[in-house]
N, C-alpha and C positions, 0 to 999 in steps of 0.2 A: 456295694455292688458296682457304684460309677467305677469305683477303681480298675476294677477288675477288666470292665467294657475297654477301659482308656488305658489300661495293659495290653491288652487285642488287640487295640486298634493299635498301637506302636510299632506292635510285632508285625503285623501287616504289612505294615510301611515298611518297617526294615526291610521284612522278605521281600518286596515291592522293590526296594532299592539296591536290595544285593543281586535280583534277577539284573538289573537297570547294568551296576558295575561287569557281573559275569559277560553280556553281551558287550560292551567295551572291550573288555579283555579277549574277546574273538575277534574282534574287529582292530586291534594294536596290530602293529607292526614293529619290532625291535630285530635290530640286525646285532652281528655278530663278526669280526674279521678277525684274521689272521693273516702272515706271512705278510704281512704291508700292504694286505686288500688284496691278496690272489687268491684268497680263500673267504670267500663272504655265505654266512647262513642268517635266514629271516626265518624268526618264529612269532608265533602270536603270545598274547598275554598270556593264553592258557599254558605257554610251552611246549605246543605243537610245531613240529619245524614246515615250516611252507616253503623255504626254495634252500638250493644249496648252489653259489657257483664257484666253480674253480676256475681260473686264470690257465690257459694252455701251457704256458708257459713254466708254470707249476709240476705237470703231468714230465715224470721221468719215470722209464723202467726200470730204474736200476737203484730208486730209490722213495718205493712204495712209503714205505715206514712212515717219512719226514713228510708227504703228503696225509696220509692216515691222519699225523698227528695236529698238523694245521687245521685238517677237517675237524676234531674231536676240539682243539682250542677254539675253534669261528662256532659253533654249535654250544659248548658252555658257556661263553661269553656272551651268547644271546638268550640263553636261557637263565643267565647271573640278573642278564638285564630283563627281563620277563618277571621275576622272581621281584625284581627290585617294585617294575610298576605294577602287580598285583599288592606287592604289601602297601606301595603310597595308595592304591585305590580302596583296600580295608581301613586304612588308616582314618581315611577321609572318610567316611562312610562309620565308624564305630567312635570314633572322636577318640583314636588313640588306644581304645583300650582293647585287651586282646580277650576279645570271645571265641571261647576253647568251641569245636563245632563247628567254625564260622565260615570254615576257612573256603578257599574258592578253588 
């Protein structure tokens, strides 16, 4: 039965410790550019986007499209990078190994 107590008690911890990383990861900031920085998107670790700015200079009538698309590249690039430091924070936290379920 100790075994069992000191299985519990592990899990605990872990849950303990995956709540510990998931508030990190609200609390990240990872940015995002494009177009040489006239397009910048911040999102958090969860992959929530919190700001978007565009460069005025950027902003043409006559050429929505190539702005759209700066927007949609500064926006995956900060969610590539979100994506990166959730899996370094499971990483560190499971010692590498991938618990199906786990995820954040």
């Amino acid at each position: 039965m100790a075994g069992i107590g000191n299985l519990m008690k592990q899990a605990q911890e872990m849950q303990k410790r995956l709540g510990e990383v998931k508030e990190k990861l609200e609390r990240a900031r990872v940015e995002g550019t494009s177009g040489g920085g006239m397009v910048k998107a911040v999102v958090n670790g969860k992959k929530e986007l919190l700001s978007l700015q565009i460069n005025p200079e950027v902003v043409n009538r006559d050429d929505v499209r190539l702005l759209e698309d700066m927007i949609l590249a500064a926006v995956r690039q900060a969610n590539e990078k979100a994506e990166a430091l959730a899996a370094g924070e499971m990483a560190a936290l499971t010692g590498g190994i991938n618990i199906p379920g786990l995820g954040i």
